[in-house]
N, C-alpha and C positions, 0 to 999 in steps of 0.2 A: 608499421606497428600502430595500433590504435589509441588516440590520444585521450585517457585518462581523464583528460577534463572534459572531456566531451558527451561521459556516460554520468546519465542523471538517476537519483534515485525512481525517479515518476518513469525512469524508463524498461528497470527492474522491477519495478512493483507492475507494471504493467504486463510485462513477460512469465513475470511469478504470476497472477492473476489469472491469465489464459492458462496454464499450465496446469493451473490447480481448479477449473471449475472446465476445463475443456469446450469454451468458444469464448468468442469475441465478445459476444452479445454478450452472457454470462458476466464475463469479467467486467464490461462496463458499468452494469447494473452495481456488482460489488464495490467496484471504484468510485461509484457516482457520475461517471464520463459519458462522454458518447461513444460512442462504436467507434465513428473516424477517430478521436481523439488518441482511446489505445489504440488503432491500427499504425496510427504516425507515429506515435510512440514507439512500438516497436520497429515499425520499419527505419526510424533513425538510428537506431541501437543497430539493426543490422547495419547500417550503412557506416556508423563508426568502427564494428570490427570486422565488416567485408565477409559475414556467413549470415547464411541463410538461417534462423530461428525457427521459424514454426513453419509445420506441414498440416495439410488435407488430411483430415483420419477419415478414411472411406467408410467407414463403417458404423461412424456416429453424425457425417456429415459436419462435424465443428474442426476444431484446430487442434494440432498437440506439439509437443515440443520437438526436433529435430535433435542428432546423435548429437551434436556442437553444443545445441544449446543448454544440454544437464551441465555442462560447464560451465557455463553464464549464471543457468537456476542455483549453482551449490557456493558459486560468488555472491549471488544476492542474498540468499541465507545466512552466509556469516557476515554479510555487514547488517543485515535485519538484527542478528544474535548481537553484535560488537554496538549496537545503537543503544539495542533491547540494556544493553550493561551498560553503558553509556549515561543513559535515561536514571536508571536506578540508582546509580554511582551519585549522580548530583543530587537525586532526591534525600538519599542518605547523608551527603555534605550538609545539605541545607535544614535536614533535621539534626545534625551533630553528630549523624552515627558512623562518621567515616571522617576522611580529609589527615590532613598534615598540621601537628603542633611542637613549635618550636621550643624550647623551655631552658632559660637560660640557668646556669648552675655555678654558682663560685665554687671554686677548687676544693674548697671545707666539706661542700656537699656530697662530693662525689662518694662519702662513707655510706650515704643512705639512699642517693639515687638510684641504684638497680632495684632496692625494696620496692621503690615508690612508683617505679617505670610498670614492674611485678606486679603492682595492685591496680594499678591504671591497664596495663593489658589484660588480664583475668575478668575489668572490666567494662571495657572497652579494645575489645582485639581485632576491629579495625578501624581503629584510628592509628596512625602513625606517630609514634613520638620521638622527637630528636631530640639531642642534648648539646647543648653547647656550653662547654667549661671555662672558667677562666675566672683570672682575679677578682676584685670587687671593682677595680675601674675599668674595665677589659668587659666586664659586663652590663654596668652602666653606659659604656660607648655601644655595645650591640640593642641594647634599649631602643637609643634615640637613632642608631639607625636602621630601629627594626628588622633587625637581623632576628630576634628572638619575640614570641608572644608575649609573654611572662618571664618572669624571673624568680629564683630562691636563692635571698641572700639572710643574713644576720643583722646587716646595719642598712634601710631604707636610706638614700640620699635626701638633703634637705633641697637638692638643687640637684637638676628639672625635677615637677611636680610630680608624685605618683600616687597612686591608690597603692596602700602597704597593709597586710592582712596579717597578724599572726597565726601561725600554724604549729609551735610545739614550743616548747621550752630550750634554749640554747646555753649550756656550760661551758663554763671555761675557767681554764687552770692554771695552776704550774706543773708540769711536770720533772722527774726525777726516775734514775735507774735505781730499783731496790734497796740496793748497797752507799746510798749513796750518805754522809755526814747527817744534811739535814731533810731523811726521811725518818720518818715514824715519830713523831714531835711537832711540838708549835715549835715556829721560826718568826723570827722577825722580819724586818724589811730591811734593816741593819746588815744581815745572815744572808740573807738573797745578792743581794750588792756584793757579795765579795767573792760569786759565783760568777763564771760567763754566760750569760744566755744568750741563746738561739732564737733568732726570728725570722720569719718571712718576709719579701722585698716592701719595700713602700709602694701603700696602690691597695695591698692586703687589708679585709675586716682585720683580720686576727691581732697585723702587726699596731693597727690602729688603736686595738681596744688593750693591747698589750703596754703601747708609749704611755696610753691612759692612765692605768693602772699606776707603772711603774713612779712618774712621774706624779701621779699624785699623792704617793705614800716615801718618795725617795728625800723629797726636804730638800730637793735642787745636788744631790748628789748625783754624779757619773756613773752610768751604769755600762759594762764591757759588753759590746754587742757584735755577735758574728749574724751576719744575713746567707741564708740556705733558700732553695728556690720552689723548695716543694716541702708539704708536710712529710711525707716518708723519707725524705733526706733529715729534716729535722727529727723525727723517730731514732732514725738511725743513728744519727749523732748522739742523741740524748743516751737511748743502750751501750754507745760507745763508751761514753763516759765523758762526753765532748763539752756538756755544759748542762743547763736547764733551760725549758723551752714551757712560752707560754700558748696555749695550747686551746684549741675546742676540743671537748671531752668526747664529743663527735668521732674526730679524727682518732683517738688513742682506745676506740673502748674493747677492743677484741686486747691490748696486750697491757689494761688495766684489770681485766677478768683472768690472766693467765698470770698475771701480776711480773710481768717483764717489765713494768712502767709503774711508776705508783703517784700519787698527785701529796705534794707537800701540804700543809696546814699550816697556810699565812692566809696573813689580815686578809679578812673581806673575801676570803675566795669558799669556794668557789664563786665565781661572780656569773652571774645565772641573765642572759639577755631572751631574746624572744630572736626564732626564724620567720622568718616572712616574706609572704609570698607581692610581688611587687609588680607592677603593669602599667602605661603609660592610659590612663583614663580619656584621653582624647584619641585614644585608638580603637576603633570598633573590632573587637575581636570574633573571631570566626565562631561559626559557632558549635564547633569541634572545640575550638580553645576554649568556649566559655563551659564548656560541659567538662573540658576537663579541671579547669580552676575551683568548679563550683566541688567537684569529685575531690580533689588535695585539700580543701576544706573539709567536707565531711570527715576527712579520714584524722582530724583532729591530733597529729602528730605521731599516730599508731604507728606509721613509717622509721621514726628514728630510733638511733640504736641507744640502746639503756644501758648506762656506764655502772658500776657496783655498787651498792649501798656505801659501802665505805667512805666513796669521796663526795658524800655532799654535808655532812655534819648541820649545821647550824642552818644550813640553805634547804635540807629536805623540805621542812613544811612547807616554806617560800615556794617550792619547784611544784609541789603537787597541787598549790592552788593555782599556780599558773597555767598546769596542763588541764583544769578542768574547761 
């Protein structure tokens, strides 16, 4: 069997060459070679797969290919064709109009991720984009080991450095099943405390911006806390009738518009943060990534989903100068 490494391109362009201008001479001229040069050419090519290539055409006095050799010629065409792609495939890398972007997502996000993935392929459909989910420390670890380009979280870290962008307006709540005591009224923070609420693990924006919260309006009282592993577990609990659960309005806005969920009317809330798009500045991004970062900015938060008039009261105006 004929050993693969031993057939060169200069020895296919040379066989294609004759083939397609029918002599030696000819093809030299095209190649810029000499005569001997493609004859050695080709004659090592036969000698690596033990057939004869090219014959006497009597009738034109020059060369033409042998019955064997259209097998050689339609091998050299598709690695011509697979280079030809090859060639273009990196050209388009290197102008951003293709390649692979990794794009880290905290758990909260994944309500608006498919929008976003949606607007980014309609405008860019081929570039590739990956998502990789996870908590808020699960994705500051993929950061720093560059597992992800980018990131979309809620709360940027103060530690490692990053370049942190806003991109849309971020609510958050409490939420409540319809039925429940202290919906449809102001509540205290008094009134909340003697409810159980529901959080997600430590490591969580949400649980973080929730302790916040709590703990700044609770006066050092004890608050009953069950930890759930996922927001649709905590959804679920809340309809149950499991407790209250402090929440991105994000996460709840399809069963806040169906009104299966309703958000209570305590101090300070909605309390309204900013998303933000986050990137390790001493990393040169690709420059598919940086076309798509610069793209999730333009889109100026047209991506996220819009929770009902209802639950922003005193925070509406606050929220709409935020998104401008």
């Amino acid at each position: 069997m004929a050993s693969l490494d031993a057939i060169t391109l200069r020895q296919l362009r040379a066989l294609t060459a004759v083939a397609r201008t029918g002599s030696l001479t000819a093809a030299a001229e095209q190649l810029g070679l000499t005569v001997p040069a493609v004859h050695a050419q080709i004659r090592n090519l036969e000698g690596v797969l033990g057939l004869t290539l090219l014959q006497r055409n009597s009738a034109t006095g020059g060369s033409q290919p042998t019955r064997d050799a259209e097998t050689v010629l339609e091998a050299a065409r598709r690695v011509d064709i697979t280079l030809e792609r090859c060639v273009q495939q990196i050209a388009a890398i290197k102008a951003g109009h293709a390649g692979r972007v990794t794009i880290g997502m905290v758990s909260t996000a994944k309500y608006f991720a498919p929008f976003l993935v949606r607007r980014i392929k309609e405008l860019c459909p081929d570039i590739e984009i990956v998502l990789r989910e996870g908590n808020r420390a699960s994705i500051l670890l993929d950061m720093e080991r560059r597992a992800v380009d980018f990131a979309v979280m809620g709360r940027p870290p103060r530690q490692p450095s990053v370049a942190a962008t806003p991109i849309g307006p971020h609510p958050h709540g409490l939420i409540a099943p319809p039925d429940h005591p202290l919906a449809g009224r102001k509540v205290t923070v008094e009134e909340l405390l003697d409810h159980p609420m529901l959080s997600r693990e430590e490591g969580s924006g949400t649980r973080i911006l929730m302790t916040s919260y709590l703990e700044s309006h609770a006066e050092g009282r004890m608050f009953d806390l069950t930890i759930m592993g996922s927001n649709e577990t905590i959804k679920q609990a809340v309809m149950a009738g499991l407790g209250l659960a402090f929440l991105s309005l994000h996460t709840v806005t399809e069963e806040l518009h169906s009104k299966r969920l309703v958000t209570l009317d305590a101090p300070d809330l909605p309390m309204v943060r900013q998303w933000y798009l986050v990137h390790d500045p001493e990393i040169d991004l690709s420059p598919a990534a940086q076309k798509i970062l610069k793209l999730i900015l333009q889109f100026q938060g047209a991506f996220l989903p819009v929770p009902p008039d209802s639950v922003w009261g005193s925070a509406r105006r606050d929220v709409a100068k935020r998104a401008r």
